[in-house]
PDB file as gemmi writes it, atoms N, CA and C in Angstrom:
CRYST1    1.000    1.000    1.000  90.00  90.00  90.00 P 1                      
ATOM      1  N   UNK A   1     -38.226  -5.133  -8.300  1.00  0.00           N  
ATOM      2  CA  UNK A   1     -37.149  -6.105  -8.230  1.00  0.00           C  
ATOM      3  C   UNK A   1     -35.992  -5.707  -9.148  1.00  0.00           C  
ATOM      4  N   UNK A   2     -36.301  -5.472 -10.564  1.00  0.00           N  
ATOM      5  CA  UNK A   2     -35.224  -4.606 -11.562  1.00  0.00           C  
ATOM      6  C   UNK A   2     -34.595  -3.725 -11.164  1.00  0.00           C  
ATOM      7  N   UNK A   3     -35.043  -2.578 -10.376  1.00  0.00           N  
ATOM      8  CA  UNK A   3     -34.383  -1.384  -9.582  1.00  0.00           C  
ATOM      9  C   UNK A   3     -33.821  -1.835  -8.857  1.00  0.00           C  
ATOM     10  N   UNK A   4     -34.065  -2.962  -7.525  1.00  0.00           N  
ATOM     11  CA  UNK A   4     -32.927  -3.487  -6.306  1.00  0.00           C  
ATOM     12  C   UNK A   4     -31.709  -4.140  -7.116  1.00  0.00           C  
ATOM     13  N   UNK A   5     -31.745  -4.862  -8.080  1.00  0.00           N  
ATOM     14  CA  UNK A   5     -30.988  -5.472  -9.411  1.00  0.00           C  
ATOM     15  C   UNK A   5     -29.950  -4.484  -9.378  1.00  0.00           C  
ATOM     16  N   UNK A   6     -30.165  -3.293 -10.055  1.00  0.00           N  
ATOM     17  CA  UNK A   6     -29.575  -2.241 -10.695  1.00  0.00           C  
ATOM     18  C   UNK A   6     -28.904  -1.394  -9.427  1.00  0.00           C  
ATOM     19  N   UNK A   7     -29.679  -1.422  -8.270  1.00  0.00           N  
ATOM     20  CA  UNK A   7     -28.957  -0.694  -7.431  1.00  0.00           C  
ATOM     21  C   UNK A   7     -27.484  -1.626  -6.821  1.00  0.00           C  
ATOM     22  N   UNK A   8     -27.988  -3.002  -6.400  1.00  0.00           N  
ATOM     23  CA  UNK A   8     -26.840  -3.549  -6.079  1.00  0.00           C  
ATOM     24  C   UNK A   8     -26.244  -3.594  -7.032  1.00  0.00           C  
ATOM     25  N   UNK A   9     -25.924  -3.765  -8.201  1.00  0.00           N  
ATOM     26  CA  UNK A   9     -24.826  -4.045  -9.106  1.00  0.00           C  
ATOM     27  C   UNK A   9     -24.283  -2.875  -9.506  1.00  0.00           C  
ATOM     28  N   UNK A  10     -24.590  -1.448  -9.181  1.00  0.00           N  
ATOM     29  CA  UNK A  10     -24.161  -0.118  -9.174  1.00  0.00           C  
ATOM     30  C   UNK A  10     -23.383  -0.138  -7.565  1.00  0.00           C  
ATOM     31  N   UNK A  11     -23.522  -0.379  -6.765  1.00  0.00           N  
ATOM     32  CA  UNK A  11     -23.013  -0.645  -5.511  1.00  0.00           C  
ATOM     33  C   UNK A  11     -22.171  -1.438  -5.110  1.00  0.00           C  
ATOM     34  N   UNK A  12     -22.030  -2.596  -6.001  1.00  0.00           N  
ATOM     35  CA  UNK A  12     -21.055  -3.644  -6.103  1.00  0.00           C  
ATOM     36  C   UNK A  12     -19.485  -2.743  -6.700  1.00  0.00           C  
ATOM     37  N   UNK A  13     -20.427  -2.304  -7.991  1.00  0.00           N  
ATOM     38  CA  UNK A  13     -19.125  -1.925  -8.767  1.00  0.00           C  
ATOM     39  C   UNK A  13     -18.724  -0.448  -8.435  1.00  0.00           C  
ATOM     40  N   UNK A  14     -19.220  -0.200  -7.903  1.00  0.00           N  
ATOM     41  CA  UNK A  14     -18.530   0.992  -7.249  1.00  0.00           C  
ATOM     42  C   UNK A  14     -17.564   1.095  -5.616  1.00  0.00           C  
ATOM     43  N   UNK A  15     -18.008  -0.388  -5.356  1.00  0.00           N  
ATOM     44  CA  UNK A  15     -17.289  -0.626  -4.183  1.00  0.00           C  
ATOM     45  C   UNK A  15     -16.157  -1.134  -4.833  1.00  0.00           C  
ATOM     46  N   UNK A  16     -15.996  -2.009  -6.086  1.00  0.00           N  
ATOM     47  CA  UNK A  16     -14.964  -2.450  -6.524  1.00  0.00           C  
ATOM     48  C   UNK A  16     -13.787  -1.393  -6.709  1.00  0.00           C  
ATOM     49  N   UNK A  17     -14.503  -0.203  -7.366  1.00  0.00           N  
ATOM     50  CA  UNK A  17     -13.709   0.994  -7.826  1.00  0.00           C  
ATOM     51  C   UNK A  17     -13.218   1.563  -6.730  1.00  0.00           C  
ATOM     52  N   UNK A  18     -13.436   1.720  -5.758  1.00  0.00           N  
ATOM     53  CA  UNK A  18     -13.070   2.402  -4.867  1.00  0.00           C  
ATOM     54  C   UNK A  18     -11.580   1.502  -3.998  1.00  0.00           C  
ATOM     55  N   UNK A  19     -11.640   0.150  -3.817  1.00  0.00           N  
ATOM     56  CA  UNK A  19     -10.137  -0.448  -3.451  1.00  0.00           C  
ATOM     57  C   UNK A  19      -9.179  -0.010  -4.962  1.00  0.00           C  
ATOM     58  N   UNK A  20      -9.269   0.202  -6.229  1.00  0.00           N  
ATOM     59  CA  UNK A  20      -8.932   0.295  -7.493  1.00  0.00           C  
ATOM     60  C   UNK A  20      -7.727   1.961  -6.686  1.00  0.00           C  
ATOM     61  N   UNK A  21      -8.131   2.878  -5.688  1.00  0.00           N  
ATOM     62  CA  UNK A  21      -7.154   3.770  -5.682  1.00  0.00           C  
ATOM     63  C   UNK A  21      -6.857   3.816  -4.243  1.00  0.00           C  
ATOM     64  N   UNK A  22      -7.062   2.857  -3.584  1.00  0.00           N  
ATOM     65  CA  UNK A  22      -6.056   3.191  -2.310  1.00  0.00           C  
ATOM     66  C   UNK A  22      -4.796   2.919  -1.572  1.00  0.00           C  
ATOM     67  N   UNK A  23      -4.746   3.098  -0.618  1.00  0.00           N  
ATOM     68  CA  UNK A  23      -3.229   3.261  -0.075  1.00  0.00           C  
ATOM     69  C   UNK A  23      -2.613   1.790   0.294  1.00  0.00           C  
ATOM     70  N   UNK A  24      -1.305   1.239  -0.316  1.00  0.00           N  
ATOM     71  CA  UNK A  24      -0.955   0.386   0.330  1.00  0.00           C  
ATOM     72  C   UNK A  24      -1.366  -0.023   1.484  1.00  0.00           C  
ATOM     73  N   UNK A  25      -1.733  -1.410   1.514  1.00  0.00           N  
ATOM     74  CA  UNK A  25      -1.840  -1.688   3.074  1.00  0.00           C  
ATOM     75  C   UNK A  25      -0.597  -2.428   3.782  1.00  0.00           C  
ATOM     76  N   UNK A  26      -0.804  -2.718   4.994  1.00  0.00           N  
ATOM     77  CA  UNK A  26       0.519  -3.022   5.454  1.00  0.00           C  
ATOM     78  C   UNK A  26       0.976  -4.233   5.015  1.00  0.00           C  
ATOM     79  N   UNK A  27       0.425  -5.180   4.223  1.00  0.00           N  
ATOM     80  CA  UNK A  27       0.775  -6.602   3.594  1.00  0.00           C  
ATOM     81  C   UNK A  27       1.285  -5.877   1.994  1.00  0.00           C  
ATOM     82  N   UNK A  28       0.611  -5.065   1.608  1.00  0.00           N  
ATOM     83  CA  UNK A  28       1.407  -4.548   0.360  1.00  0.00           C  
ATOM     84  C   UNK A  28       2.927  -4.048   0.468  1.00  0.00           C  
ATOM     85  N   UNK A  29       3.015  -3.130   1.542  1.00  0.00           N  
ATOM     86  CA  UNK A  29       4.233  -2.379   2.200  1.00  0.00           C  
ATOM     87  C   UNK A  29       5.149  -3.558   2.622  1.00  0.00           C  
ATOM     88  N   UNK A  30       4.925  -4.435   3.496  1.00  0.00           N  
ATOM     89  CA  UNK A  30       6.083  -5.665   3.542  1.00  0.00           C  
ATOM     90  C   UNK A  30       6.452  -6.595   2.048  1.00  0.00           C  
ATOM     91  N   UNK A  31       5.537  -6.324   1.160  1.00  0.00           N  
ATOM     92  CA  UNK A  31       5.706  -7.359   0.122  1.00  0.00           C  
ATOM     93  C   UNK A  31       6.568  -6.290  -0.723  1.00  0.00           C  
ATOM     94  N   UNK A  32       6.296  -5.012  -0.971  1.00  0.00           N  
ATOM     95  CA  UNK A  32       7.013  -4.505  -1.517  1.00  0.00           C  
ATOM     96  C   UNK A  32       8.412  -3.980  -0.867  1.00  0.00           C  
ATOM     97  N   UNK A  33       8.708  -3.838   0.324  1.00  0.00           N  
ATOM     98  CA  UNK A  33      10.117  -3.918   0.615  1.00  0.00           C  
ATOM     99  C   UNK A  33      11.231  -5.296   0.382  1.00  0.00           C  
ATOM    100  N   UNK A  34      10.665  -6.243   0.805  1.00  0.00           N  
ATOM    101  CA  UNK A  34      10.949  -7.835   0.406  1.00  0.00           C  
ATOM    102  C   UNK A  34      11.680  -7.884  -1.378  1.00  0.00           C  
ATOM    103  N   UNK A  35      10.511  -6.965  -2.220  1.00  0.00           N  
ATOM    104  CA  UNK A  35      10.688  -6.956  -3.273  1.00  0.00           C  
ATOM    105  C   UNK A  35      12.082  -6.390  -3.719  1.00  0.00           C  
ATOM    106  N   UNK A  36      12.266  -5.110  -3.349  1.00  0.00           N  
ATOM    107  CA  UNK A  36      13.517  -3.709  -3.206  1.00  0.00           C  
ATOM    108  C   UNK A  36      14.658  -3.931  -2.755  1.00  0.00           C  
ATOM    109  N   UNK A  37      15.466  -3.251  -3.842  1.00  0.00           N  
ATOM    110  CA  UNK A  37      16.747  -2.984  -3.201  1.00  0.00           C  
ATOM    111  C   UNK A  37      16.952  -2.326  -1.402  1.00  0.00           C  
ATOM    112  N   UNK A  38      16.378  -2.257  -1.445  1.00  0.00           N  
ATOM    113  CA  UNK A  38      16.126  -1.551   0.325  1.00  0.00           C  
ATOM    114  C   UNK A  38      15.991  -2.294   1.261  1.00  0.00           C  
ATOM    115  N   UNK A  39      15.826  -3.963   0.479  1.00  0.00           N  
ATOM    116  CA  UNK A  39      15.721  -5.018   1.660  1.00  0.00           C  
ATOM    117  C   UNK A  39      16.966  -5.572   2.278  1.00  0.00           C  
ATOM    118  N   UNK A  40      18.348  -5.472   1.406  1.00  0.00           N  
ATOM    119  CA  UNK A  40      19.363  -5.564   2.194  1.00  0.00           C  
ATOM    120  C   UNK A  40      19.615  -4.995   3.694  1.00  0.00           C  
ATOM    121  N   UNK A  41      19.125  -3.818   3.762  1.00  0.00           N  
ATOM    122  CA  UNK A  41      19.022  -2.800   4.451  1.00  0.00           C  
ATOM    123  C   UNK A  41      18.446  -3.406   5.726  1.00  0.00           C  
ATOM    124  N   UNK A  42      17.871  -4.704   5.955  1.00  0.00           N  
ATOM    125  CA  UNK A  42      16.810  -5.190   6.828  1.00  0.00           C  
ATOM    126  C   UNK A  42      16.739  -6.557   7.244  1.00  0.00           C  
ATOM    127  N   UNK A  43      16.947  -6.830   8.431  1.00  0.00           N  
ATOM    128  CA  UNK A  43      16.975  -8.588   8.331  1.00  0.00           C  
ATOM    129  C   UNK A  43      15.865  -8.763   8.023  1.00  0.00           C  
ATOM    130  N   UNK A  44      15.779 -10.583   8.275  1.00  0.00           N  
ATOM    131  CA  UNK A  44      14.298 -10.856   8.172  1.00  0.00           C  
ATOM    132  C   UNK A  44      12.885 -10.476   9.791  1.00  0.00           C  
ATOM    133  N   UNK A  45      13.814 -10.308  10.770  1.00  0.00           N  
ATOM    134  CA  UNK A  45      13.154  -9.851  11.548  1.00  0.00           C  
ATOM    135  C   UNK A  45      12.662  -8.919  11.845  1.00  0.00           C  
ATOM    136  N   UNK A  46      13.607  -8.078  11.452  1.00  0.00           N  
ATOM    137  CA  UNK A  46      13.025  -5.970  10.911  1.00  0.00           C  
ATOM    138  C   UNK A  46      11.571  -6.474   9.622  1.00  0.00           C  
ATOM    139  N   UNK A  47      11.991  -7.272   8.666  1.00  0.00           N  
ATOM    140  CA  UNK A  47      10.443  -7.401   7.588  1.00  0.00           C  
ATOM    141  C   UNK A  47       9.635  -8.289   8.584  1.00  0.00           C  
ATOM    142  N   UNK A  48       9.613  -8.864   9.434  1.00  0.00           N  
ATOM    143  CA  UNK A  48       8.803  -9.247   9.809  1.00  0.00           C  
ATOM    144  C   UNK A  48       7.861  -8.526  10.580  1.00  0.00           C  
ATOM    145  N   UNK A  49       9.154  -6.926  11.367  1.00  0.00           N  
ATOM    146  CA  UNK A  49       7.657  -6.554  12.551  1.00  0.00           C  
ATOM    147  C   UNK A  49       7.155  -5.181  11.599  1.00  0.00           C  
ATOM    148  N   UNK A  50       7.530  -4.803  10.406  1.00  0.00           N  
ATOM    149  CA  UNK A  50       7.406  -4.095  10.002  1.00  0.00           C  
ATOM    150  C   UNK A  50       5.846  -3.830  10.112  1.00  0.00           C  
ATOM    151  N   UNK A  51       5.371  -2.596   9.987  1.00  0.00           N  
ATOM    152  CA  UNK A  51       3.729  -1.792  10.908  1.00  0.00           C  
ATOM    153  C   UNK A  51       3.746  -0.618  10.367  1.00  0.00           C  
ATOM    154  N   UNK A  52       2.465  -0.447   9.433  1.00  0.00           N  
ATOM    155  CA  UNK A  52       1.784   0.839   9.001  1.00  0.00           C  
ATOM    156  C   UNK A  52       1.681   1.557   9.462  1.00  0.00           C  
ATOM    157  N   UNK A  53       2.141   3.321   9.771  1.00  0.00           N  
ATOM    158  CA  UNK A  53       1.698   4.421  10.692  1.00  0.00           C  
ATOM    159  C   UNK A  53       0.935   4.859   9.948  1.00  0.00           C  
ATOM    160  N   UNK A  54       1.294   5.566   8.942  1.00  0.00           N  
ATOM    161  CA  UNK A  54       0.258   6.401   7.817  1.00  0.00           C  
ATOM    162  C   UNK A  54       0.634   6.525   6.631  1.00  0.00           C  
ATOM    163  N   UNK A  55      -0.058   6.933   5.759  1.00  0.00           N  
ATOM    164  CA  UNK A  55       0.244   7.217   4.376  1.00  0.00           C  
ATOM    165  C   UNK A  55      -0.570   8.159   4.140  1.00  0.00           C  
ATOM    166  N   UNK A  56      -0.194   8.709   3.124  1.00  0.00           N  
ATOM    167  CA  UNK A  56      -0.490  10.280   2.610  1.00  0.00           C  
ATOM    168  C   UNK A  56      -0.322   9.577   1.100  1.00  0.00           C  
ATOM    169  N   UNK A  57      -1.210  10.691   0.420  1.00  0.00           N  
ATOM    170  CA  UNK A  57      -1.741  10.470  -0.891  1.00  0.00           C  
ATOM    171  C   UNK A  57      -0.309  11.639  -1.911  1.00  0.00           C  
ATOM    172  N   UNK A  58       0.371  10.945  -2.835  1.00  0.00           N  
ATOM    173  CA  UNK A  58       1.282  11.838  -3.353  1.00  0.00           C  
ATOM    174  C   UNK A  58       1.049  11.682  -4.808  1.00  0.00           C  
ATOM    175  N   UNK A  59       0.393  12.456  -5.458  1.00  0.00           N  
ATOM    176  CA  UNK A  59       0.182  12.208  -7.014  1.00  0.00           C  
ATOM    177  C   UNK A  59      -0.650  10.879  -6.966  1.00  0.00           C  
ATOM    178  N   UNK A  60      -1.108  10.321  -8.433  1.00  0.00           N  
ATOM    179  CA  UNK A  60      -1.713   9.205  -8.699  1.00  0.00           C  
ATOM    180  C   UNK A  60      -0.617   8.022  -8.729  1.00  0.00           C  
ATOM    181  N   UNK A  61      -1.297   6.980  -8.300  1.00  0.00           N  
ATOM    182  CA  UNK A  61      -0.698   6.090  -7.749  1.00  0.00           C  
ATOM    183  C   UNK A  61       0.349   6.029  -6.920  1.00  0.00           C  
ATOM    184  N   UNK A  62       0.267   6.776  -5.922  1.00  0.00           N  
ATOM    185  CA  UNK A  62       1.858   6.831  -5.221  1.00  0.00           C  
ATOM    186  C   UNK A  62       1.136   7.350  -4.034  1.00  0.00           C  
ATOM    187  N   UNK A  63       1.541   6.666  -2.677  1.00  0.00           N  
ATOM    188  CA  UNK A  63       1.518   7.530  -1.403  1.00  0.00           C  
ATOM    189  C   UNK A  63       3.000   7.812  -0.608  1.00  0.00           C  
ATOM    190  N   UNK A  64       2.910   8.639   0.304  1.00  0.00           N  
ATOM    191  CA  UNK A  64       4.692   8.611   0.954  1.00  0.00           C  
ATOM    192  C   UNK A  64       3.600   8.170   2.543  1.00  0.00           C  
ATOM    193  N   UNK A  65       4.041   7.128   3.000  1.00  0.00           N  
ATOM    194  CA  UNK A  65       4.061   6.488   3.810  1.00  0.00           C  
ATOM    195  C   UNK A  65       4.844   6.455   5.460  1.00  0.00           C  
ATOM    196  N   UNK A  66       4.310   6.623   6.665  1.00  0.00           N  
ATOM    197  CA  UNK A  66       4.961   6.302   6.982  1.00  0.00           C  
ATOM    198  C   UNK A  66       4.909   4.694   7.822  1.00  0.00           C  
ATOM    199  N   UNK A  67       6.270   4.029   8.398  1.00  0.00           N  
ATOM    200  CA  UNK A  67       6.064   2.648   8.513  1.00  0.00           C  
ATOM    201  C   UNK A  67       7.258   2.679  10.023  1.00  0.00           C  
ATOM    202  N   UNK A  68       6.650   1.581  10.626  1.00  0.00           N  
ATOM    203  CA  UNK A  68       7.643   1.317  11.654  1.00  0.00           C  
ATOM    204  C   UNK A  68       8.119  -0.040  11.819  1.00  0.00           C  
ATOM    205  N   UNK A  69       9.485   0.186  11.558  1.00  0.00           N  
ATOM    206  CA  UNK A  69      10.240  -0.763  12.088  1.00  0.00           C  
ATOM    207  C   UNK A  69      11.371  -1.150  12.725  1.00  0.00           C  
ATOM    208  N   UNK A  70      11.041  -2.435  13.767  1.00  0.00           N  
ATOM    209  CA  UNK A  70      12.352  -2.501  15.007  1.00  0.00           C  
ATOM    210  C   UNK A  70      12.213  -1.659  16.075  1.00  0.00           C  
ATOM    211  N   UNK A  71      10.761  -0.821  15.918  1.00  0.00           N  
ATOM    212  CA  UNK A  71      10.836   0.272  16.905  1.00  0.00           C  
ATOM    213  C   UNK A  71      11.105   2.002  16.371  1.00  0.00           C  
ATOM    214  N   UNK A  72      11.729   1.934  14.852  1.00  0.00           N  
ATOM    215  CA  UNK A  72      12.150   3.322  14.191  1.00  0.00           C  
ATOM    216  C   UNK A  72      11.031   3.644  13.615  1.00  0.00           C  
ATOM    217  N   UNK A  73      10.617   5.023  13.320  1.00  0.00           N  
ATOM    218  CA  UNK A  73       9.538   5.284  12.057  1.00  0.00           C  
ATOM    219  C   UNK A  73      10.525   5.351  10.908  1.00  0.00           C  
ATOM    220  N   UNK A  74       9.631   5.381   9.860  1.00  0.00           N  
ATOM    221  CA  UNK A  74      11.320   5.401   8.472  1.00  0.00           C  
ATOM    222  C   UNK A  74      10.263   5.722   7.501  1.00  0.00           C  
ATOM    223  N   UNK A  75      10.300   6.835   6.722  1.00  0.00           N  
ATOM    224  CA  UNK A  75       9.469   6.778   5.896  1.00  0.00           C  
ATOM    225  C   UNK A  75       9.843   6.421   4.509  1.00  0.00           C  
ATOM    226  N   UNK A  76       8.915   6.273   3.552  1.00  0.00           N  
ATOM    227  CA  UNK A  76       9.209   5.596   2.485  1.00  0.00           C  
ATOM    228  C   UNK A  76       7.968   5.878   1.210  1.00  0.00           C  
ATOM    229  N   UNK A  77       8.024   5.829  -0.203  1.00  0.00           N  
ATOM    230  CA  UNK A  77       7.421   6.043  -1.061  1.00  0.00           C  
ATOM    231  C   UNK A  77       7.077   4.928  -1.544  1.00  0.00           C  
ATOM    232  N   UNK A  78       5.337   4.694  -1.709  1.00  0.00           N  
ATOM    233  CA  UNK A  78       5.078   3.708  -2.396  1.00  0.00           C  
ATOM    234  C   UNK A  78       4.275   4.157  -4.021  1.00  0.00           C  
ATOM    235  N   UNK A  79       4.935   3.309  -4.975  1.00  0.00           N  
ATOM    236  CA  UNK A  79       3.948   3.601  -6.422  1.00  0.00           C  
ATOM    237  C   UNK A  79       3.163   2.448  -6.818  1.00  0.00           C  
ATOM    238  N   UNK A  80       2.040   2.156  -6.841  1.00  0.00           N  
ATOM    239  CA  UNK A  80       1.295   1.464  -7.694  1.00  0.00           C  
ATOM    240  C   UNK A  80       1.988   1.265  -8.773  1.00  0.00           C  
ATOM    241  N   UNK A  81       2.750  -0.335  -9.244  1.00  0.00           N  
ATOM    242  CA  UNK A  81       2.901  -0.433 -10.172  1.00  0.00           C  
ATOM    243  C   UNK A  81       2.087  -1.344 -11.481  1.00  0.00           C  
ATOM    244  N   UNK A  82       2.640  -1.919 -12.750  1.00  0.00           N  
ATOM    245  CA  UNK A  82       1.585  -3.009 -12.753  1.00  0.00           C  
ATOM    246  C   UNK A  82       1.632  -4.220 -12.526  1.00  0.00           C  
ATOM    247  N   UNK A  83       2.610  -4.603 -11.502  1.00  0.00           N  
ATOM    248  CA  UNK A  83       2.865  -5.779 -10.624  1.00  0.00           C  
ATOM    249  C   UNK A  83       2.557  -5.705  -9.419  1.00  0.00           C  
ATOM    250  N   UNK A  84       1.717  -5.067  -9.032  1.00  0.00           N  
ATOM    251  CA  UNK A  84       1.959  -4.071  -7.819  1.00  0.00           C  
ATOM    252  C   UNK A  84       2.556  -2.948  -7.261  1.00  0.00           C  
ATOM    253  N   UNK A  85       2.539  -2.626  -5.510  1.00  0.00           N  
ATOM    254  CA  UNK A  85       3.653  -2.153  -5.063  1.00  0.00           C  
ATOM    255  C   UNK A  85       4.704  -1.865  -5.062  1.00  0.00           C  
ATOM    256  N   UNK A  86       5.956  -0.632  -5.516  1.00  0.00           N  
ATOM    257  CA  UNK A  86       6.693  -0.482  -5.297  1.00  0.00           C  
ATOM    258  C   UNK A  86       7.357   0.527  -4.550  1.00  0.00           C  
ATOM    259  N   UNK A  87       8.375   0.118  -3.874  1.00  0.00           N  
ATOM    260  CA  UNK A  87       8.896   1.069  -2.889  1.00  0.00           C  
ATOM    261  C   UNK A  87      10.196   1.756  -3.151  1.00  0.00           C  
ATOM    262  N   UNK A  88      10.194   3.136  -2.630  1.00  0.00           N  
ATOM    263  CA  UNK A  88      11.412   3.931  -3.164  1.00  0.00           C  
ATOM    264  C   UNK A  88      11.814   4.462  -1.587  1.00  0.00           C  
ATOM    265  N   UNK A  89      13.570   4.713  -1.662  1.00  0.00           N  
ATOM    266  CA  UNK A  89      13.631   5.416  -0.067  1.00  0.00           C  
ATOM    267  C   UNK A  89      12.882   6.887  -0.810  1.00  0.00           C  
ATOM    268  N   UNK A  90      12.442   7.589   0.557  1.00  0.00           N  
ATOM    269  CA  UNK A  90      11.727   8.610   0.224  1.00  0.00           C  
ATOM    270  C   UNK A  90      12.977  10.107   0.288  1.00  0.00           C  
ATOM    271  N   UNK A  91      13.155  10.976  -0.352  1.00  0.00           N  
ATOM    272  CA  UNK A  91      14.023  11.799  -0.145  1.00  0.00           C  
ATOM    273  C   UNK A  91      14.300  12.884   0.627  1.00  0.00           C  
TER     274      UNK A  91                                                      
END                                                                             
């Protein structure tokens, strides 16, 4: 019973660790454009249909992303900050 103990709570917390480094999801990516100077750039109907294509892993904490919206792909840089998400145009 001590060993099943020890295994789930090694399994717990390693599942914890593992959301701890991944990629924006697409509710992070709209919250962090909303956030950005880049939201002028966008009505509210462009943030609304805004849609995850992919992200790619760029250094720690940061992926370059790509995202669609209105129908465009547009890519964009996201950094883990410690408020969250933040987004940069990508260069």
């Amino acid at each position: 019973m001590k060993n099943k103990l020890i295994a789930l709570a090694s399994a717990s917390c390693l599942f914890l660790l593992a959301g701890c480094g991944s990629e924006p999801s697409e509710s992070n990516m709209k919250e962090a454009i909303q956030k950005s100077p880049m939201k002028i750039a966008f009505s509210d109907k462009d943030l609304a249909s805004i849609r995850k294509i992919s992200c790619k892993n760029d250094g720690d904490k940061a992926y370059n992303c790509d995202m669609e919206v209105s129908g465009m792909a547009i890519p964009v840089r996201f950094v883990k900050g410690s408020d969250g998400w933040l987004a940069m145009k990508k260069e």
